[in-house]
N, C-alpha and C positions, 0 to 999 in steps of 0.2 A: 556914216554910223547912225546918225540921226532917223534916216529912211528904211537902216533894217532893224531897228528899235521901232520904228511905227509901221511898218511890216509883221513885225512880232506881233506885235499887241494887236495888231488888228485881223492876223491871224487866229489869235488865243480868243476875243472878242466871239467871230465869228464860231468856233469850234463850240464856246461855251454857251452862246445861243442855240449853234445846233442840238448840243450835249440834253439842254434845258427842254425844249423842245423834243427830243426823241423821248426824253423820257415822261415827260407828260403824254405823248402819243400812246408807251409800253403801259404806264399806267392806268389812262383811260380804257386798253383793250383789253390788260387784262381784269378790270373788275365788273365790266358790262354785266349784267345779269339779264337773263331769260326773261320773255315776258310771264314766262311761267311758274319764275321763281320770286317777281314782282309781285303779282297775282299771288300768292302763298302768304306775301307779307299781309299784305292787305285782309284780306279773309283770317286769318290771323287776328289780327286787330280787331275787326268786324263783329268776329265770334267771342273775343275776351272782353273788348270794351264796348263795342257796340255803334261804333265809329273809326274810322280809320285819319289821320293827319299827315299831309307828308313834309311837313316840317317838324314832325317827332320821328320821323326815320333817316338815314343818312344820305349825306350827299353822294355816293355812290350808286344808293338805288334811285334817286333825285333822277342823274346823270344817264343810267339808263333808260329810265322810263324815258326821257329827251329823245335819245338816241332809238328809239321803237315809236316813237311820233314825231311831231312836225317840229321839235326843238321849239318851240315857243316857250319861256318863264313865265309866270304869272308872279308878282312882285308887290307883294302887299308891304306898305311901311306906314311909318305914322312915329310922333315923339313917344307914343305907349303901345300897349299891345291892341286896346281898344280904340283906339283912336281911327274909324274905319270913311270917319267923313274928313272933305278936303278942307285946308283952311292956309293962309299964308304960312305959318309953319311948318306946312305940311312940304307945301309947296317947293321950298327949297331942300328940303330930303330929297324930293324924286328929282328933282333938277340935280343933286349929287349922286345919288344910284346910276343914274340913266347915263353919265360921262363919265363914271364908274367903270360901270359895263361895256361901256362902247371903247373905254380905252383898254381894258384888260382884254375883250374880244379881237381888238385890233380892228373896230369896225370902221372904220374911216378909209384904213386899206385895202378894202373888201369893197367898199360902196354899197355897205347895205344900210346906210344911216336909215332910210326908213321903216328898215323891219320891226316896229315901237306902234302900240297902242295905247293912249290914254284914255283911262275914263275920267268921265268932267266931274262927276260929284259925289265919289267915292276912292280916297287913297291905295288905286290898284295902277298899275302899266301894264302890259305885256311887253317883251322882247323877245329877241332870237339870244340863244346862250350856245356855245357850242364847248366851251370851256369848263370842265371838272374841277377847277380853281377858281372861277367864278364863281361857282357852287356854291365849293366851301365857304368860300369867304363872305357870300351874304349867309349862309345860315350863321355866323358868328360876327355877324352885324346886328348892332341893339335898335339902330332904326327898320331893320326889317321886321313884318309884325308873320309874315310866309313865306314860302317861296313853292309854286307847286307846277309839275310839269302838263300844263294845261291841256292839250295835245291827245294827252294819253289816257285810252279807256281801260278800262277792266274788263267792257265784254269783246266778246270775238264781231263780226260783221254778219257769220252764222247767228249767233245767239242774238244780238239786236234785230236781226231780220226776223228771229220767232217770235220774240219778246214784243215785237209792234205788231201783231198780225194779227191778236184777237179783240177786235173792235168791239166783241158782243158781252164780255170780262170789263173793257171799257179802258184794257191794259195797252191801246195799241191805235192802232187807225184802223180805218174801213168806211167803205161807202154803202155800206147796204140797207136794205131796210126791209121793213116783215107786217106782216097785217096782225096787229095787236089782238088777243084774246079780250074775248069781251067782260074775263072777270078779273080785268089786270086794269082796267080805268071806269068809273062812271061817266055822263054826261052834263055837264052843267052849262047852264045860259053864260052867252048864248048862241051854244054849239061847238064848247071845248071838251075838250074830255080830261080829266082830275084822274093822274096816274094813282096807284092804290097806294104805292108808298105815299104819298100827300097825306091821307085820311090817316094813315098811320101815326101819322104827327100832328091831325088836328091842324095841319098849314088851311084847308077852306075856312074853316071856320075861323081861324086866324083874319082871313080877308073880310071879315066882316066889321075889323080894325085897324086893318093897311093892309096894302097891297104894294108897296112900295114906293110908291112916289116922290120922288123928287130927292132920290138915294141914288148914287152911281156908283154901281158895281162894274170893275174892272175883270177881264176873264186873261191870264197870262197862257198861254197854251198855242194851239195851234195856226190861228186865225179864224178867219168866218167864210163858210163859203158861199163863194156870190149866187149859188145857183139855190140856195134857202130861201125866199125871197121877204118870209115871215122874219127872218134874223136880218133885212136889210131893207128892200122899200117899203114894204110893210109890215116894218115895226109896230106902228102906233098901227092898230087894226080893230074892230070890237070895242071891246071893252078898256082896250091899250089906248091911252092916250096923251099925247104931252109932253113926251121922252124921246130923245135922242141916242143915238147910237153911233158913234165912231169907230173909225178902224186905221190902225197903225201896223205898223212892219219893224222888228229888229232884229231879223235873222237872214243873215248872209248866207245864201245857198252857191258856197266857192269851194274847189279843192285849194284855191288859195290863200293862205291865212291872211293875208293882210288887204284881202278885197275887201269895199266897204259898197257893193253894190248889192246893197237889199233887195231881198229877194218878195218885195209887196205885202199886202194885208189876207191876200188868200188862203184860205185853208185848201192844204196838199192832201190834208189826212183825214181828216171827217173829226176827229176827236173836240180839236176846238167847238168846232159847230156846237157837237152835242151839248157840251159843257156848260156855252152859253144859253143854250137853249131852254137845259134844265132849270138856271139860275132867272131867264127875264124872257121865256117865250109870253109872244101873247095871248091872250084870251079871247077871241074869238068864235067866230061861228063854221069856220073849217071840217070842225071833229079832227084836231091833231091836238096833242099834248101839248097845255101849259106849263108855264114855267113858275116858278114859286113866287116870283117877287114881277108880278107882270105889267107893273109899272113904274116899273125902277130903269132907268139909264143904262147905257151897256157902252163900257171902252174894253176894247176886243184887239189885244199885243196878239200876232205872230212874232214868237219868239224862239221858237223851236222846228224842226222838221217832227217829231215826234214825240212821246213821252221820258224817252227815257234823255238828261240832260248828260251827255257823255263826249259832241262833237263839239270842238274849239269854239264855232260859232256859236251854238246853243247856249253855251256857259253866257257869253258873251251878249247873247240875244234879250235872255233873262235878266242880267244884271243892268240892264241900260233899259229896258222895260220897266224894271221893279223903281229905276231909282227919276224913271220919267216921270210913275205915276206917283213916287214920292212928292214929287214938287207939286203935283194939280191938288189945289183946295178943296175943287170939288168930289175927287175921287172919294170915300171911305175905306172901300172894302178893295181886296183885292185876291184872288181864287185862282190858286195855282193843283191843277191836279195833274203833276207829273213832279220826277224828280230823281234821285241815283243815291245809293247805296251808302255813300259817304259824303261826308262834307267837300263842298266846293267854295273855293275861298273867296274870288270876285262876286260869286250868287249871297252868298253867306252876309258876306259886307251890305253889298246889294237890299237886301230884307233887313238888315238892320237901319240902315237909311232910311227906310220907308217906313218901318215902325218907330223911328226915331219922330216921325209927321203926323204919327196920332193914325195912322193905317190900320186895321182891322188884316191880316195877311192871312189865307186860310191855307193850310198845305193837307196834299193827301198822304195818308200815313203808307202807304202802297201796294202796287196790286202786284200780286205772283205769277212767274211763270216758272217754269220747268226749273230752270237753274237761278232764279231768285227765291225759295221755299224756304230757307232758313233766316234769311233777313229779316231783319225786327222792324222797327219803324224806320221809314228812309229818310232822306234831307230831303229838302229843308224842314221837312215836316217834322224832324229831332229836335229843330232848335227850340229856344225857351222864346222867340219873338213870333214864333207861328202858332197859330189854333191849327190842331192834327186833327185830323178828320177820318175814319176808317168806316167801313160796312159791315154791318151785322145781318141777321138771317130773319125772317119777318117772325115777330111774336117770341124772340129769343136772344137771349144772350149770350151768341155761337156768329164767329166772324164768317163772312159769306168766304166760300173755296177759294177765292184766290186774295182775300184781302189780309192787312199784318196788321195787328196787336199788340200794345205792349203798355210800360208804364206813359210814355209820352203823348199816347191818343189822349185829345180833350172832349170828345163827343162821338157818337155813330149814329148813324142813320139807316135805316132798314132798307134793303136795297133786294134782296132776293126773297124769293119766293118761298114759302114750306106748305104748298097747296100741293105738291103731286110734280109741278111743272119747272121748279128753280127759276121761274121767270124774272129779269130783274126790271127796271125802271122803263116805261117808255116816254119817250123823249121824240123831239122832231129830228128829225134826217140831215144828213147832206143835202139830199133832193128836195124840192117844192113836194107841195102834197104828199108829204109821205115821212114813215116814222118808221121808228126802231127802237130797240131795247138796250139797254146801257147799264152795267155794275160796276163792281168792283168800288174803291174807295175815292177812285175819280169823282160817280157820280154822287156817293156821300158827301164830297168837299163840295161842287159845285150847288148841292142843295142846302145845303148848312150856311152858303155864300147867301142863298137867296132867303136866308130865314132871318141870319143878320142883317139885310136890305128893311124887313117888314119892321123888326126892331126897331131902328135907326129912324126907319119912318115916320113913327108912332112917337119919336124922341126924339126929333133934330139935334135939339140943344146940346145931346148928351156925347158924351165923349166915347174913344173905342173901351175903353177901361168899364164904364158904365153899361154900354151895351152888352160887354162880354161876361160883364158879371150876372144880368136879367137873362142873361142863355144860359149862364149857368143854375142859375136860383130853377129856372123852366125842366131843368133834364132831370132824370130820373131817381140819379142817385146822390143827386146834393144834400147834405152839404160834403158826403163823402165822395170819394175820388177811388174807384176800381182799378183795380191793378191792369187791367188787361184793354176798359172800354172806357177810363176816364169816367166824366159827369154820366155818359149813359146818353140816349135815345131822348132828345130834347122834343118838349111840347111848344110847337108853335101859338098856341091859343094862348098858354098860359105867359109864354114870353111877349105879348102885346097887349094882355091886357093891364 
């Protein structure tokens, strides 16, 4: 009797796990949403608030967006919402989330205990989620501060393959390079040539009270490429001298989520290059384009494959860059001209860390393509811990064609031409010997990088709060603040003396 009592039960047992089980199955399948009805949410938000969250939307759309990427969580917690750096009370949170998840996932009888990323000095994980109940039940968890499906983009693998393409916008990568118009640079000793947006800001005559010296500017983007040889053995060249130049790697080039085999300090794209180039080429006797701050320091993150921060690893690349060069005392500045649509929650954290260290963080307010034309200013460049940096048109206050506007830019920079030609900045190349032209609000950020270098210069002592306040006193429309350009077109001259 005893044995078909525990026959029963462990019959009824079994049925009611299946029972449990089928129907978390029916319900996971039937609420999955389209990626094109995920995209609707999003764009949605985008358009009414000007940001998108996907911990202010439901765990259902959470759940599918998983299920249309690589399932990876991203797992923001902390005892408050703000609480984005790590601390021993942090500590034992993610140590309960983490055997949380692994025991609801059932991940012990899968054997996927590894599938978990931490980061070291910001209250973020990743994991694999594969569970709609999971979900739920951290978005109605108080120690969780997000939860976002990291994995998942917005744009198509079409539309990011256009969106990187025009290197000459400054929206994308490219290796080319063009023999510059002679009324698009002067020549100055001894034998650089001073691109025409320079003069526009008064940055020469700025040099006649720093040039940056002994300021390290960090460039977060694509890396440097070895074959520039002015952006690596000869840095210090000319009139460059003193400064060093480093190069790091935090971007995993794997279809794997959970490789951790970085992918080096090289630029794949050309974009990095220019950036830094802009920001700390040197001055020499070549005839190639200097850089604004051309004797300031250069730490140069490959963090990304391209502009737009959308792949798993990107996010990831970024955030463990931002919060590397949070720890270095000597960094100040840090110049990020790329970025996406909406907030991303490990990058977001990431920059707050960093500005929490007295960082200078500069973001580009962003550049347009085809199906980015309605976007307002993008992340990071929205947050309140970034100076937004966008392009304007030379001699006006009209955003250069492809760059965005709005109340969050802090400054612009004139980047396009109104001679006849729309020419925009020239800058050094991918290639040795050789140069090219670069816009959009990339090269406004990476020049506005090297203006606050000459600042800082002129002002060791001073703090980023100080320096950013004499950038602002220096631009055009201080003490008021324009709806559309911020401070306005900053005087480098007047900002150093």
């Amino acid at each position: 009797m005893k044995k078909l009592i525990l026959s029963a039960s462990i019959a009824l047992m079994l049925f009611s796990c299946s029972k449990d089980e089928n129907i978390e199955q029916a319900e996971q399948q039937q609420e999955l949403l389209s990626r094109k009805e995920i995209n609707q949410k999003i764009e949605t938000s985008l358009q009414d608030n000007g940001d998108f969250s996907w911990s202010n939307t439901d765990a259902n759309t959470i759940f599918s967006a998983l299920k249309l990427s690589n399932g990876i969580l991203t797992v923001g917690y902390g005892t408050n919402k703000s609480e984005f750096a790590r601390s021993n009370s942090s500590n034992s949170i993610k140590n309960e989330l983490i055997n949380y998840i692994r025991t609801n996932e059932k991940v012990a009888a899968k054997g996927d205990s590894d599938e978990l990323f931490e980061y070291e000095n910001i209250n973020v994980f990743d994991i694999k989620v594969t569970s709609l109940g999971t979900i739920k039940a951290l978005l109605n968890d108080s120690r969780v501060r997000y939860i976002e499906p990291t994995g998942y983009s917005l744009f198509t693998q079409e539309e990011n393959t256009q969106g990187r393409s025009d290197s000459s916008s400054g929206s994308g990568c490219g290796y080319g390079t063009a023999n510059l118009n002679s009324n698009d640079y002067r020549t100055v000793a001894p034998g650089a040539r001073v691109p025409w947006s320079f003069d526009a800001h008064n940055i020469p005559q700025a040099w006649n009270h720093s040039t940056g010296a002994g300021v390290t500017v960090a460039i977060v983007d694509t890396g440097l490429s070895p074959q520039q040889k002015w952006m690596n053995q000869y840095f210090n060249d000319g009139y460059s001298s003193g400064r060093t130049v480093q190069k790091y790697g935090t971007f995993v080039d794997s279809w794997w989520a959970w490789s951790n085999n970085y992918d080096g300090v090289d630029d794949k794209c050309g974009h990095g290059t220019k950036m830094a180039a802009v920001a700390t080429a040197p001055r020499n006797n070549d005839n190639l384009p200097v850089g604004v701050a051309y004797n300031a320091n250069l730490v140069s993150y490959r963090a990304v494959e391209n502009v737009v921060i959308d792949d798993y690893h990107e996010k990831r690349g970024v955030s463990e860059a931002l919060t590397a060069l949070g720890n270095r005392s000597d960094v100040k500045i840090i110049s990020m001209s790329l970025g996406y649509p909406f907030s991303i929650g490990n990058v977001s954290d990431a920059v707050k860390y960093a500005h929490s260290r007295g960082k200078m963080v500069l973001a580009a307010g962003g550049t347009s393509t085809s199906f980015t034309t309605w976007y307002g200013v993008i992340f990071p460049a929205s947050m309140n811990e970034t100076v937004a940096v966008t392009g304007v048109k030379e001699g006006q206050y009209s955003k250069c064609d492809v760059c965005h506007s709005g109340s969050k830019i802090d400054f612009t920079v004139q980047m396009q031409r109104t001679n006849g030609t729309d020419n925009k900045i020239p800058v050094l190349s991918y290639y040795n010997n050789a140069a090219n032209y670069v816009g959009g609000s990339s090269v406004a950020t990476a020049t506005t990088a090297g203006i606050a270098a000459l600042v800082w210069a002129k002002h060791p002592t001073w703090t980023r709060d100080q320096v950013l306040q004499k950038m602002r006193q220096s631009a055009e429309f201080y003490p008021n603040k324009n709806s559309e350009y911020g401070y306005g077109n900053i005087d480098a001259l007047k900002a150093v003396q």
